[in-house]
Kinemage of the C-alpha trace (Angstrom):
@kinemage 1
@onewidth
@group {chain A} dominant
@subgroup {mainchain}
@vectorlist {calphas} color= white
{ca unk a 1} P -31.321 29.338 15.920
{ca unk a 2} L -29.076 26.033 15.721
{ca unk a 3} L -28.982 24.112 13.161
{ca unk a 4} L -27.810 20.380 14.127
{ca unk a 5} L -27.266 18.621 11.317
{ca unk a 6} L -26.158 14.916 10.288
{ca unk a 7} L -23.480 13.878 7.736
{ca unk a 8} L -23.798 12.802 3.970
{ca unk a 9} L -24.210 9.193 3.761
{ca unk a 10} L -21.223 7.244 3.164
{ca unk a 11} L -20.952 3.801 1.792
{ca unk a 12} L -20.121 1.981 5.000
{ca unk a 13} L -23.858 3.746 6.061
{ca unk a 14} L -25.220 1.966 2.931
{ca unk a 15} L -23.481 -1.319 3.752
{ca unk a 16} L -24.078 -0.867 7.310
{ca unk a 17} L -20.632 -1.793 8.286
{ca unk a 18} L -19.173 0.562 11.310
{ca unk a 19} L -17.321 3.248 9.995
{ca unk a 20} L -13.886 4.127 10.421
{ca unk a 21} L -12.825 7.693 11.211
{ca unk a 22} L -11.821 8.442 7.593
{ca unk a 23} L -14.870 7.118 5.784
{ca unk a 24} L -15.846 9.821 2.966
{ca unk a 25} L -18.840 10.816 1.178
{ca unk a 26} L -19.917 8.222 -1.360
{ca unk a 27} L -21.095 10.104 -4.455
{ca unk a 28} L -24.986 9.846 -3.154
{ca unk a 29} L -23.857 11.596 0.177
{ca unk a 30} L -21.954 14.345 -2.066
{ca unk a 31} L -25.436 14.928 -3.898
{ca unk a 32} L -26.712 15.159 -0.562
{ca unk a 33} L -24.616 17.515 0.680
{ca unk a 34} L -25.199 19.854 -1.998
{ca unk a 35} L -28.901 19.486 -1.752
{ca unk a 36} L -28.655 20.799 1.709
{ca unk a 37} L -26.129 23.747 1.339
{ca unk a 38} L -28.616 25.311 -0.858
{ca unk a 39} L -31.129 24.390 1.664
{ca unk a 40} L -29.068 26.461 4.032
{ca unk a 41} L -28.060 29.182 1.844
{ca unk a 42} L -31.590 30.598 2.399
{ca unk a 43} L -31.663 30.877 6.480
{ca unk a 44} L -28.825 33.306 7.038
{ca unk a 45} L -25.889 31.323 8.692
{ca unk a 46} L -23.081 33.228 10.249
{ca unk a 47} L -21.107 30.062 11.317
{ca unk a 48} L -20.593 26.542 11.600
{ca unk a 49} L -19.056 23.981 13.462
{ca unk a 50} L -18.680 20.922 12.625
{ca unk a 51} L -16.677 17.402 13.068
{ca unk a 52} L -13.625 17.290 11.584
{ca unk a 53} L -14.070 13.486 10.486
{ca unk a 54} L -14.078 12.958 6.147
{ca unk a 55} L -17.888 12.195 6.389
{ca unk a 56} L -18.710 15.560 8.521
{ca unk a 57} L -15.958 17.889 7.324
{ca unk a 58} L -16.924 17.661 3.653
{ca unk a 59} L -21.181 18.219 4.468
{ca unk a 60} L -20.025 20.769 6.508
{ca unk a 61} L -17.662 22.299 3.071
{ca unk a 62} L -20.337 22.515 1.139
{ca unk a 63} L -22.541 24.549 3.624
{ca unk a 64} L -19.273 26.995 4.024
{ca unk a 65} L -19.235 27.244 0.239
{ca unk a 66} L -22.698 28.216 -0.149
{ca unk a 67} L -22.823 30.301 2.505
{ca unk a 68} L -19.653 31.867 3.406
{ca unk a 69} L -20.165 31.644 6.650
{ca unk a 70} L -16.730 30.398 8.677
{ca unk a 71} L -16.048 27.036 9.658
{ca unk a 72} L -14.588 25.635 12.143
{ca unk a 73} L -13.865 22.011 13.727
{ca unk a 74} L -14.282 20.893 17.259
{ca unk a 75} L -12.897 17.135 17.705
{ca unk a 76} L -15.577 16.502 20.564
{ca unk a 77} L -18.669 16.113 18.086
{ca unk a 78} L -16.679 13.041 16.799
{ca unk a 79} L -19.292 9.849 16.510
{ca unk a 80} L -19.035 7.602 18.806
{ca unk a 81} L -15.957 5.676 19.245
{ca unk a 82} L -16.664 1.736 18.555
{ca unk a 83} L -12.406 0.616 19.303
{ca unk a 84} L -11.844 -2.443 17.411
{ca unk a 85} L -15.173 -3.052 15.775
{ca unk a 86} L -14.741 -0.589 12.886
{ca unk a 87} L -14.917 -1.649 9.824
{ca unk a 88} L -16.949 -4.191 10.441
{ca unk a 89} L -20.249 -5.378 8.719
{ca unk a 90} L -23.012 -5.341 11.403
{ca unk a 91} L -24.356 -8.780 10.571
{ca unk a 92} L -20.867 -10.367 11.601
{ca unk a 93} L -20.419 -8.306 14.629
{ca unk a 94} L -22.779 -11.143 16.546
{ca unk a 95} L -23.480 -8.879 18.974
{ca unk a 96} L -25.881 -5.066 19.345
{ca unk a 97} L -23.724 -2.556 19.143
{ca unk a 98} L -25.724 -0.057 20.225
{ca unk a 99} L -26.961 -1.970 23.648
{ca unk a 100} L -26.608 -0.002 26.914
{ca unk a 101} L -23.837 -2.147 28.359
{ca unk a 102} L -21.960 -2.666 25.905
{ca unk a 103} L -18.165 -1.453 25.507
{ca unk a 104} L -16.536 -1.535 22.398
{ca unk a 105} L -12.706 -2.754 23.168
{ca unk a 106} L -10.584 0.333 22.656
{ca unk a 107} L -13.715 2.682 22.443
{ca unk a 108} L -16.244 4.480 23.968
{ca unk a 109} L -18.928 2.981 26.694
{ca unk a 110} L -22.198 4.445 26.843
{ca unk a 111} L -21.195 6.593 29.632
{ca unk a 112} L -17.620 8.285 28.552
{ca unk a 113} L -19.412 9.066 25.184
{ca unk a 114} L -22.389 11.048 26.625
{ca unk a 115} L -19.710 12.847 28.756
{ca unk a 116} L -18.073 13.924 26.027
{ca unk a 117} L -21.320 15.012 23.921
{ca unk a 118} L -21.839 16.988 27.292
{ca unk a 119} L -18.508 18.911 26.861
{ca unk a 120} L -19.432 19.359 22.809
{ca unk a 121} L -22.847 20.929 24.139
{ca unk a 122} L -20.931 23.394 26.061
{ca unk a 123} L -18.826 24.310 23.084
{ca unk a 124} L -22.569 24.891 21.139
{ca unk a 125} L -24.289 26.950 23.311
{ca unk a 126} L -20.540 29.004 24.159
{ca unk a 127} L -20.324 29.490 20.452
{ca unk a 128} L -23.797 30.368 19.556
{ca unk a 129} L -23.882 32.838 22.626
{ca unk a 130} L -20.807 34.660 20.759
{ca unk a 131} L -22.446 34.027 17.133
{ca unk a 132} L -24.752 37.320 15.785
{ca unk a 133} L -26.772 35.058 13.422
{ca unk a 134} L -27.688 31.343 13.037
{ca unk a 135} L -25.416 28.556 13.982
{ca unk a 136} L -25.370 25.382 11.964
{ca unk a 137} L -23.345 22.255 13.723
{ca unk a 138} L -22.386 19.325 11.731
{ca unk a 139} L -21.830 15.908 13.419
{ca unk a 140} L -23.020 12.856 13.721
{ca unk a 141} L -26.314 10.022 14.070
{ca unk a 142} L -25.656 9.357 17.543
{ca unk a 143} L -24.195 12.532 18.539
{ca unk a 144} L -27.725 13.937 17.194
{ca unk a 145} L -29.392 11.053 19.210
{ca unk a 146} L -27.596 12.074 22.622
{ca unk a 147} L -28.456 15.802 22.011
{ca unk a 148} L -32.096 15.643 21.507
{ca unk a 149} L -32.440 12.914 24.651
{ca unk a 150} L -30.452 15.087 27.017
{ca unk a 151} L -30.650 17.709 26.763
{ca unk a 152} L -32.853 19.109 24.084
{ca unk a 153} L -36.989 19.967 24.604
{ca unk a 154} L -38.864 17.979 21.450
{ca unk a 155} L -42.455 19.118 20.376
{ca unk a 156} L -44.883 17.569 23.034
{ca unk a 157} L -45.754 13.091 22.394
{ca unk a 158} L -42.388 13.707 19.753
{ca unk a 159} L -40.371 10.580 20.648
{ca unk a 160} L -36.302 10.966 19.741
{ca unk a 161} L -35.928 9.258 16.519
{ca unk a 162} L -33.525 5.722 16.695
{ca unk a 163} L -32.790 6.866 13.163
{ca unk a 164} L -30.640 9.870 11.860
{ca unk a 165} L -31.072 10.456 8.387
{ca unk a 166} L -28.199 11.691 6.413
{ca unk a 167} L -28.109 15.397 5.995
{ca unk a 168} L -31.302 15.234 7.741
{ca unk a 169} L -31.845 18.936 9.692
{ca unk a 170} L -32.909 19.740 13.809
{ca unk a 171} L -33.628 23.369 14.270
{ca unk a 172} L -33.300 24.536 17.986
{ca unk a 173} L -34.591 27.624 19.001
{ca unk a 174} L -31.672 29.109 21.541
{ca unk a 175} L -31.093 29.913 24.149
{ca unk a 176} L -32.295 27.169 26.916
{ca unk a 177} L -35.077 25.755 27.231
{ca unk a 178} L -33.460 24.874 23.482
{ca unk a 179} L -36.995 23.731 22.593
{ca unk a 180} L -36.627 21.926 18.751
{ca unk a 181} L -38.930 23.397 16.304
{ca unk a 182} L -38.179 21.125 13.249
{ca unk a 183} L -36.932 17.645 14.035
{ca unk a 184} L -34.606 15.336 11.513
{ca unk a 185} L -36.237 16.915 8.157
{ca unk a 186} L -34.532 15.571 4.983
{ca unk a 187} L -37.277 17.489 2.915
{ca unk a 188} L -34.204 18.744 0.475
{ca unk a 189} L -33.794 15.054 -0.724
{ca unk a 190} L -37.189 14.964 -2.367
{ca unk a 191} L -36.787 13.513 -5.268
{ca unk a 192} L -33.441 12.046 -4.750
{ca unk a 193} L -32.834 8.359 -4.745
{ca unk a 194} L -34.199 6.856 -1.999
{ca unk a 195} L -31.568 5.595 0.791
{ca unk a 196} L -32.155 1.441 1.307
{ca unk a 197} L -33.854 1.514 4.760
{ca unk a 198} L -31.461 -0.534 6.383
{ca unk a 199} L -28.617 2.432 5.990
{ca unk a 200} L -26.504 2.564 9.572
{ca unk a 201} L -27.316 5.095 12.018
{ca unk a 202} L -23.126 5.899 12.965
């Protein structure tokens, strides 16, 4: 199996401003992050990859040190690249971000991000082929949202969520049809403060 899994939340996702590459883990994203290595722990991982941006690398520490299984980055699960708008607080951006024709100046259209997502997929399915266990890959909301609208098989009437949740958990069953058997589960933050609804998706 593959598990795709989403980031810790980080403050910009709080204050929905649009993160910069070297966002971390805000405390509540650390707490996170622990709540879903020991998730983990329990479904016999034998490696992950994961981005190597703060928000991504750390989640994906804490699974490694729970685990043991090895790590390793890949630069093409990055998020999305939004150029000049980063750092930003969505409410001043006067604009949707997320709107099919629109380019970020200095980032990534639409188009040259899916393309890239395309070559990440290709790393995932190369690496699980050559993995003798489960595979966990830790990236990011829109990463997750390209994956499961592309090129992934969700549970019959199952729409792809807008919405990512932090740490939240996809399990694929490989290899193709890569049909999704548990879909953007944060059931390891029960019981955890609840994230304010309007938390960004990138």
């Amino acid at each position: 199996m593959i598990f795709l899994i989403r980031h810790g939340e980080t403050a910009d996702n709080a204050a929905r401003i649009v993160q910069l590459p070297d966002a971390p883990l805000s405390p509540r994203g650390i707490a996170q992050a622990e709540r879903l290595a020991r998730r983990v722990a329990r479904e016999g991982l034998a490696r992950i990859l994961s981005s190597d941006l703060a928000r991504a690398r750390t989640t994906a520490e804490s699974l490694h040190r729970a685990t043991g299984a090895p790590l390793v980055f890949e630069a093409l699960l990055h998020e999305r690249n939004f150029g000049d708008i980063r750092g930003t607080a969505y409410v001043d951006l006067g604009l949707d971000m997320f709107a099919p024709d629109y380019a970020p100046p200095n980032g990534e259209t639409w188009p040259v991000f899916h393309a890239r997502v395309d070559r990440a997929w290709e790393r995932v399915q190369a690496l699980a082929a050559a993995t003798d266990g489960n595979l966990a890959v830790v990236t990011h909301g829109l990463v997750c949202r390209s994956l499961a609208s592309r090129h992934l098989r969700l549970p019959e009437g199952v729409m792809v969520p807008e919405r990512w949740e932090n740490t939240s958990v996809t399990v694929i069953d490989w290899p193709a049809p890569w049909r999704v058997r548990l879909l953007n589960c944060v059931a390891h933050l029960d019981g955890l403060d609840p994230t304010p609804a309007t938390s960004g998706l990138a």
